[in-house]
Backbone bond lengths (Angstrom), bond angles and torsions (degrees), N, CA, C in turn:
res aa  C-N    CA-C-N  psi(-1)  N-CA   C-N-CA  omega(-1)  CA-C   N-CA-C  phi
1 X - - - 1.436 - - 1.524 108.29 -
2 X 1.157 118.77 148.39 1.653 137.39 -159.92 1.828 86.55 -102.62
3 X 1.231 119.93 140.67 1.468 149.60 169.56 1.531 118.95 -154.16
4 X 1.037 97.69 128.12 2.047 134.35 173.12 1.717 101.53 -92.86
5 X 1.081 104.48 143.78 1.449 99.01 155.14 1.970 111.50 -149.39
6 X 1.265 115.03 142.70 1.816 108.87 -175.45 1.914 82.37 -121.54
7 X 1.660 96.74 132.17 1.446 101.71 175.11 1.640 84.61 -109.72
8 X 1.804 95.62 149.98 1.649 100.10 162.01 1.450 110.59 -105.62
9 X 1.629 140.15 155.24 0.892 160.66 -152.14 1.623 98.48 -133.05
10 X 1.351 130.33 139.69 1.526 158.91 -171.35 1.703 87.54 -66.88
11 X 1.116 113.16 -79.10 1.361 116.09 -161.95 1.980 116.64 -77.45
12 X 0.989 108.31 -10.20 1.582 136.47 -170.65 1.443 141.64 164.05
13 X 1.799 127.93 142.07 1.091 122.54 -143.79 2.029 101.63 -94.88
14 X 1.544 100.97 129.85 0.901 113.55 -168.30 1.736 138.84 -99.23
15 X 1.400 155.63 58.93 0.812 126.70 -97.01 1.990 91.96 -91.55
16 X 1.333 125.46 139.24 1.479 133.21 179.69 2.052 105.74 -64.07
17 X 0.846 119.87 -161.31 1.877 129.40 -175.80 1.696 73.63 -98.61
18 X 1.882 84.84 118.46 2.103 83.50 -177.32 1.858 87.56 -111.63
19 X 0.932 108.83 -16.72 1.257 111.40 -152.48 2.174 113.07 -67.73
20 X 1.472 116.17 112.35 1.380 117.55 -160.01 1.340 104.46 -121.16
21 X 1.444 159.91 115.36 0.703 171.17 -170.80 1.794 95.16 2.83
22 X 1.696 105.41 75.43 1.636 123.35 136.07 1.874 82.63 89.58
23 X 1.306 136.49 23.03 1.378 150.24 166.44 1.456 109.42 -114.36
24 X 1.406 126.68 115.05 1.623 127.71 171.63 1.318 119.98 -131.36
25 X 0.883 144.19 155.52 1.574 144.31 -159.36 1.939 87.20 -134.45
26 X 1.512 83.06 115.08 1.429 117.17 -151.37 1.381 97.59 -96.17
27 X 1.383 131.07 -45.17 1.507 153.90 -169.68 1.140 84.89 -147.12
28 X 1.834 79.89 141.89 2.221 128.67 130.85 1.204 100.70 -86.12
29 X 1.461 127.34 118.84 1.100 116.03 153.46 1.597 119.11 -125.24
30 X 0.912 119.03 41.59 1.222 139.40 154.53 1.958 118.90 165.57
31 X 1.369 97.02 136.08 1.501 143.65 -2.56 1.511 123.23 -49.71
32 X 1.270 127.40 159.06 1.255 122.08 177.14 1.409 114.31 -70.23
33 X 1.268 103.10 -40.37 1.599 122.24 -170.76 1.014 126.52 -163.07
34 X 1.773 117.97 108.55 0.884 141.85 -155.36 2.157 104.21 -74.47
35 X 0.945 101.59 2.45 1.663 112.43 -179.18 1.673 101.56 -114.45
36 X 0.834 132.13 11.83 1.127 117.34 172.28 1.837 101.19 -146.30
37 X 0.857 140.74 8.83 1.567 143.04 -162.91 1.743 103.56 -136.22
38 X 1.275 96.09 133.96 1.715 124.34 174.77 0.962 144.06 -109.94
39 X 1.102 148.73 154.02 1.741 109.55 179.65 1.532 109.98 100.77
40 X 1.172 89.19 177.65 1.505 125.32 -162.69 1.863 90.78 -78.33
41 X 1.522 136.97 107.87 1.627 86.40 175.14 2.049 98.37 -147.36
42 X 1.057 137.92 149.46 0.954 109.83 159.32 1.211 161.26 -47.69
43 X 0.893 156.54 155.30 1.813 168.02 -170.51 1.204 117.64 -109.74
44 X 1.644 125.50 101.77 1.052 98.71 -176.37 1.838 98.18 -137.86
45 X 1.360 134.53 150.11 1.173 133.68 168.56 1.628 126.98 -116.26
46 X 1.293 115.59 165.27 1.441 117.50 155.32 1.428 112.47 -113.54
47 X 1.406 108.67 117.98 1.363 120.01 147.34 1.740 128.32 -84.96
48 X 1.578 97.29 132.79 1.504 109.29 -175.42 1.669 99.74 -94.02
49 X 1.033 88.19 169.86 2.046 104.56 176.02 0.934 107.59 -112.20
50 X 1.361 160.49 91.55 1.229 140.70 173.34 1.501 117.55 -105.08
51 X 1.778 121.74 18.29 1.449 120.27 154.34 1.486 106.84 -120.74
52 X 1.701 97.86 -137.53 1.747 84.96 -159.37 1.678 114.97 -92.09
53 X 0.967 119.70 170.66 1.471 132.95 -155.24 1.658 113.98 -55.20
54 X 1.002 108.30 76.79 1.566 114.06 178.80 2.043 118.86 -31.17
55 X 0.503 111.46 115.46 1.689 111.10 -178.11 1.552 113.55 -62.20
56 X 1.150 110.95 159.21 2.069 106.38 168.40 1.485 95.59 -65.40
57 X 1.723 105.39 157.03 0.973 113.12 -155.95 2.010 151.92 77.93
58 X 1.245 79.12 -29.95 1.569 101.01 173.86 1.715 96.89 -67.81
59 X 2.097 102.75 111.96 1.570 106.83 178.32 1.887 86.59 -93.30
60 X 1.570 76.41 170.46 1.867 101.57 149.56 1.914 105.21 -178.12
61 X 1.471 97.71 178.89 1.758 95.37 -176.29 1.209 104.70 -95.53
62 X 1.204 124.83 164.09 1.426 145.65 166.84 1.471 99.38 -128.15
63 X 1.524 119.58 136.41 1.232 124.84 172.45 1.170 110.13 -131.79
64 X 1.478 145.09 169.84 1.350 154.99 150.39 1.625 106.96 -137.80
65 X 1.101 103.94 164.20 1.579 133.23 -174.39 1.583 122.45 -152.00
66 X 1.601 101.15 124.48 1.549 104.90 176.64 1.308 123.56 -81.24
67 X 1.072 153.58 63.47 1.684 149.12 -158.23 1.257 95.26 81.48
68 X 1.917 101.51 -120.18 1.957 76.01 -163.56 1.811 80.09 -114.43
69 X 1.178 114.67 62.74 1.747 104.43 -179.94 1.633 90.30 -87.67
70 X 1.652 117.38 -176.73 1.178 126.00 174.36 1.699 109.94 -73.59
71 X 1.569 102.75 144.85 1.089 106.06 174.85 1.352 123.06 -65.67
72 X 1.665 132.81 169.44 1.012 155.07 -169.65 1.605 120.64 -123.27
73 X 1.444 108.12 85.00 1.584 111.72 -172.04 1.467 113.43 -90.92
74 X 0.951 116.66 149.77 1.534 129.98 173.20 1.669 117.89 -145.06
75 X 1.362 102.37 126.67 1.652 101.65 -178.35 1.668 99.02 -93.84
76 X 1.583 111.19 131.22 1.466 115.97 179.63 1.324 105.82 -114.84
77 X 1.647 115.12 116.95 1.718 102.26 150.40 1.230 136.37 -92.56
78 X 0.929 142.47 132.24 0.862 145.02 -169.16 1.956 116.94 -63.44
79 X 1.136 103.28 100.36 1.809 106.19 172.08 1.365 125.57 -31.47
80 X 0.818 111.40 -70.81 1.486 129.70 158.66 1.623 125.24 -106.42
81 X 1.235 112.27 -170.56 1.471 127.34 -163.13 1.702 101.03 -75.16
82 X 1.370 127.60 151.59 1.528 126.18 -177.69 1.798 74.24 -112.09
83 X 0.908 130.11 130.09 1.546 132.20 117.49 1.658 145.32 -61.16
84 X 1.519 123.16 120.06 1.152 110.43 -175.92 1.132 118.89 -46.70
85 X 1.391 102.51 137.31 2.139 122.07 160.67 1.742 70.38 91.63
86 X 1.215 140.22 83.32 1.940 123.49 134.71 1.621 85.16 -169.36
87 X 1.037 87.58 165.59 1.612 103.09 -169.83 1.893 106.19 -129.89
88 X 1.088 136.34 163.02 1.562 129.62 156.66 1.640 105.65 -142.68
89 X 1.307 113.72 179.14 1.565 122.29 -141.06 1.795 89.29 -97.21
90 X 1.493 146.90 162.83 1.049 139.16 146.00 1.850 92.09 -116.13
91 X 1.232 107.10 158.16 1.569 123.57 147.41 1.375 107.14 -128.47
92 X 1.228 112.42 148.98 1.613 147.66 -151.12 1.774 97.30 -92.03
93 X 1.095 132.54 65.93 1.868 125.50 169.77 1.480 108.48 -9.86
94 X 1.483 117.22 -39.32 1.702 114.92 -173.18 1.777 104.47 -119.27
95 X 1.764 87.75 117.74 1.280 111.56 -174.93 1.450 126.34 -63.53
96 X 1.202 121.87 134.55 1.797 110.44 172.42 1.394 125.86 -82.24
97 X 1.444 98.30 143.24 1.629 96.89 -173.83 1.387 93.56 -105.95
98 X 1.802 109.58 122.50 1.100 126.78 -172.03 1.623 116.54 -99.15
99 X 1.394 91.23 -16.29 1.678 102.41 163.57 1.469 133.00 -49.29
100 X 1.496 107.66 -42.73 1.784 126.98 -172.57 1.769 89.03 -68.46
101 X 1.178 107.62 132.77 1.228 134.64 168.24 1.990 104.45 -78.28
């Protein structure tokens, strides 16, 4: 199974070694910035493709992490087909609490 992972960092958002057999999480794009944002807020990334064309159906995990809290896994299938070289957006169902220090 194929896994991404985006760690967040205290002072700024960082992206961790995303890269899983030819899958990379290319962008954070929300939050924008983990230094200026509070709260309750979503997580959201872009994953790129950079091997061959994954089919619908094709899962793997995506994880994130707030400092050193427990990570945040999610199994994604894919709706449709990924084609090599394009990427599409995931958001995270379980929200980060940007409050915890």
């Amino acid at each position: 199974m194929r896994s991404v992972a985006v760690t967040f960092m205290l002072a700024c958002v960082v992206v961790a070694d995303a890269s899983a057999q030819d899958l990379s999480v290319v962008a954070i794009t929300s939050p924008q910035s983990a230094c200026t944002t509070v709260g309750i807020e979503n997580v959201a990334i872009r994953v790129f493709n950079y091997g061959i064309t994954l089919p619908a159906g094709t899962a793997f995990n995506a994880s994130y992490r707030i400092n050193a809290g427990a990570p945040v896994t999610e199994l994604i299938v894919l709706a449709s087909s990924l084609i090599t070289n394009s990427n599409f957006a995931y958001t995270f169902t379980t929200q980060a609490n940007l409050s915890v220090p």
